[in-house]
TIKOL-150772 format. One record per residue: x, y, z of N, C-alpha, C in turn. Coordinates in steps of 0.05 Angstrom, whole numbers. Atoms other than C-alpha are relative to their C-alpha. Example, Ala and Ser with C-alpha at 12.3 -4.5 7.8 and 13.67 -1.06 7.14 Angstrom:
2
- n_px;n_py;n_pz;ca_px;ca_py;ca_pz;c_px;c_py;c_pz
- 18;-24;0;246;-90;156;18;24;0
- -16;-24;-1;273;-21;143;-15;22;14
***
This chain:
123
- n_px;n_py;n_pz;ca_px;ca_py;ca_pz;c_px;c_py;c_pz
- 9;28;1;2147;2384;1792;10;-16;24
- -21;7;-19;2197;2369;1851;-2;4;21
- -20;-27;-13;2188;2419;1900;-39;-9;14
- 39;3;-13;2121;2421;1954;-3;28;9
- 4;-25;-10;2124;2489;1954;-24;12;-24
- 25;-15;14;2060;2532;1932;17;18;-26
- -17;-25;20;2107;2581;1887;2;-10;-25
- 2;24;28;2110;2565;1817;13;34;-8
- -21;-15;11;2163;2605;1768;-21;13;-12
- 22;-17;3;2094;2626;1739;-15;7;13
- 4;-19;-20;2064;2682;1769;-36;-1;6
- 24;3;1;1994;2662;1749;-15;-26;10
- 4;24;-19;1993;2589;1775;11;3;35
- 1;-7;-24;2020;2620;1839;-22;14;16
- 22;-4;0;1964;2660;1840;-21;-15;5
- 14;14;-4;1921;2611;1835;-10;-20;20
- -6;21;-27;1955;2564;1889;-8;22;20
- 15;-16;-22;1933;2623;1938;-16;3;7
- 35;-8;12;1865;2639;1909;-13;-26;14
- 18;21;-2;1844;2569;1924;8;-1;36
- -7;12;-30;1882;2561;2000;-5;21;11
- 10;-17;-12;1850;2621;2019;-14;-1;-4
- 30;16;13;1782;2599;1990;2;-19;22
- -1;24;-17;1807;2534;2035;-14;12;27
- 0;8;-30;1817;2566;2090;-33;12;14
- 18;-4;5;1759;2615;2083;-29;-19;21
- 22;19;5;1709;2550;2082;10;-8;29
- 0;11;-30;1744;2519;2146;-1;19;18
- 12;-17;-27;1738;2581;2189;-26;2;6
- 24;-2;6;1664;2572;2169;-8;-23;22
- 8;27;-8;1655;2497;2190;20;-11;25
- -28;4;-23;1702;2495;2249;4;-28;19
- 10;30;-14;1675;2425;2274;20;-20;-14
- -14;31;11;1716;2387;2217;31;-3;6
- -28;4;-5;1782;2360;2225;9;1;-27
- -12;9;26;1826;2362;2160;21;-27;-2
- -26;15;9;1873;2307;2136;2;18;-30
- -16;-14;32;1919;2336;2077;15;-24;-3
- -11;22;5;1940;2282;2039;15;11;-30
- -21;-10;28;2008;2298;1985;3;-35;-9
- -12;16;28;2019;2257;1924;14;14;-16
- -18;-7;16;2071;2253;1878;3;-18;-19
- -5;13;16;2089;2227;1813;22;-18;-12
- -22;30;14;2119;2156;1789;13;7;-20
- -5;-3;35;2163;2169;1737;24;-37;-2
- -22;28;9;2206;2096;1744;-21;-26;6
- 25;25;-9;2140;2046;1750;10;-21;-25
- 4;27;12;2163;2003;1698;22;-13;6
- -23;6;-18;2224;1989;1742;-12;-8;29
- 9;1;-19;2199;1952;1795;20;11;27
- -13;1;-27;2262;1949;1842;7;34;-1
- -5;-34;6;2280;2028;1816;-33;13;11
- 29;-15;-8;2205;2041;1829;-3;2;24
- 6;4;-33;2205;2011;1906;23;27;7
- -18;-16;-16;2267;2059;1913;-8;24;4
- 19;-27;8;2236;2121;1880;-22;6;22
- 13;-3;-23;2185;2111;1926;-4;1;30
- -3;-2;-21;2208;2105;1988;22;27;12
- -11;-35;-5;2268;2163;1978;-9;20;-16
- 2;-26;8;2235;2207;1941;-23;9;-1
- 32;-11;-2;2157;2205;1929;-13;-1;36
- 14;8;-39;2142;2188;2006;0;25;5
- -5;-23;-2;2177;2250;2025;-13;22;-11
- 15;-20;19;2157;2293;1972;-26;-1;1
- 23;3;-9;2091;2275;1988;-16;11;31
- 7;-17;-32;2088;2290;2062;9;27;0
- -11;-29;-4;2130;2352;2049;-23;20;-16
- 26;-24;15;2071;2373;2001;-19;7;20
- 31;-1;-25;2016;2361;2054;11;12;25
- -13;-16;-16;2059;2393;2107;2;28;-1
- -9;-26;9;2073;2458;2071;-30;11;-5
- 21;-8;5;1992;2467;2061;-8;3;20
- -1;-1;-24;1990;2452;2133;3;25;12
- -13;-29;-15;2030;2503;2157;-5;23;-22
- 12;-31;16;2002;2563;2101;-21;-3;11
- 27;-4;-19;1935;2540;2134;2;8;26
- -1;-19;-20;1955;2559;2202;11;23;-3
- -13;-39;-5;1993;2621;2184;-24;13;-11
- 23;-20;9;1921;2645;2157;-21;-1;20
- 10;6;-23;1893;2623;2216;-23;-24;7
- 18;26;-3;1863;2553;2218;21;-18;21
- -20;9;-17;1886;2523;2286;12;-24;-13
- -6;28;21;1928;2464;2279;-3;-19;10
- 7;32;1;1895;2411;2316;-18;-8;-18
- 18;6;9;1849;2408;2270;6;-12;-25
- -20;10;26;1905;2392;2215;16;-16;7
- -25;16;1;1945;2334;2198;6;-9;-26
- -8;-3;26;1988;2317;2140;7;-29;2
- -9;27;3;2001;2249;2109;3;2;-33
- -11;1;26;2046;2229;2048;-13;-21;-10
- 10;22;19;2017;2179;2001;21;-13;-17
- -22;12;26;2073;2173;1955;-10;5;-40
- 13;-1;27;2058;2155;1888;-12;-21;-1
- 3;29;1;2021;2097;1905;-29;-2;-7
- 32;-1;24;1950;2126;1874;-4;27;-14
- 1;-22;16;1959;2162;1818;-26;-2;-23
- 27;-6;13;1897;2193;1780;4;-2;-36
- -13;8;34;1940;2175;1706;16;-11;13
- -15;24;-13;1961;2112;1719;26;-8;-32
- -19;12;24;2023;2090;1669;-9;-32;-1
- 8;25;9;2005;2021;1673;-22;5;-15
- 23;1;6;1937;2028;1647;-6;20;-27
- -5;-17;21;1956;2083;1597;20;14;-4
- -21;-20;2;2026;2105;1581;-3;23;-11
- 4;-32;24;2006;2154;1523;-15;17;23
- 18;-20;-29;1956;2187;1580;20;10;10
- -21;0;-21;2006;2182;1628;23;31;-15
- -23;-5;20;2062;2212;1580;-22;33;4
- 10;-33;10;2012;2282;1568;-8;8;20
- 19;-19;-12;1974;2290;1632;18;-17;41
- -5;4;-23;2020;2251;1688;5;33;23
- 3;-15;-15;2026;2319;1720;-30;1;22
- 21;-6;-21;1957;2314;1758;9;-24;25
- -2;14;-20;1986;2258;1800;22;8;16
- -12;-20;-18;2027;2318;1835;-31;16;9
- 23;-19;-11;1972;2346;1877;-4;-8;25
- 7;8;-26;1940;2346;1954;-25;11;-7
- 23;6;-13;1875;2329;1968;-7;3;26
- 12;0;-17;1834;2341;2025;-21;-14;16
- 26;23;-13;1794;2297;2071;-16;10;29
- 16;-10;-11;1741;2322;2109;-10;-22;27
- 12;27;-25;1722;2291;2183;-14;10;22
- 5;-27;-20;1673;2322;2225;-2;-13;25
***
C-alpha cells in the first residue's frame, strides 16, 4: 500500500503488474511517435484532518507518488522503451477515483484504487 514498487507479497498480483508493463511496453514499441507522461497517485488516509492532510501530502503522498511513476519509468526502459520519450510526475493524493468526502463507506472498502499510475498519451 506504501511501497511504489511493482512486487507485491502475492505472487499472482505480481504477475499481473508485469503482464500488463510488458503489454505497455509492447504497445509503445509499436507507436514510437508518442511521448508518455506516467502519472503516480497515492492514497489519503488523513483528509478529514485538514492541517494533518496538507502534511500527509506533502511528506508522504507527493513522494510516494513520483516514486510510483518513476519506478514504471525505469522497468519501461530496462525493457527497452527509450527514455526521452518518458517522464514521471507525482500527483499526490490530490485526485482520488474514491473520494472520502463524497463517500466514506466507498472510500472505507474500495480506497485502494486511489494507489495506482496512469498513463497519458502525447503524440
Amino acid at each position: 500500500a506504501n511501497s511504489p514498487s511493482l512486487e507485491s507479497s502475492d505472487p499472482e498480483s505480481a504477475a499481473k503488474n508485469r503482464a500488463v508493463l510488458n503489454r505497455l511496453a509492447q504497445t509503445l514499441k509499436k507507436y514510437k511517435s508518442y511521448q508518455v507522461q506516467v502519472e503516480g497517485h497515492a492514497n489519503a488516509v488523513l483528509w478529514y484532518d485538514a492541517a494533518r492532510a496538507q502534511r500527509e501530502e506533502t511528506e508522504d503522498l507527493y513522494p510516494l507518488s513520483l516514486a510510483r511513476a518513476q519506478t514504471i519509468v525505469n522497468e519501461l526502459v530496462k525493457v527497452g522503451i527509450e527514455p526521452s520519450r518518458l517522464s514521471a510526475v507525482g500527483r499526490g493524493g490530490k485526485f482520488p477515483i474514491v473520494d472520502p468526502k463524497k463517500d466514506v463507506e466507498l472510500w472505507k472498502r474500495e480506497n485502494w484504487k486511489n494507489r495506482r499510475v496512469e498513463f497519458i498519451l502525447e503524440k
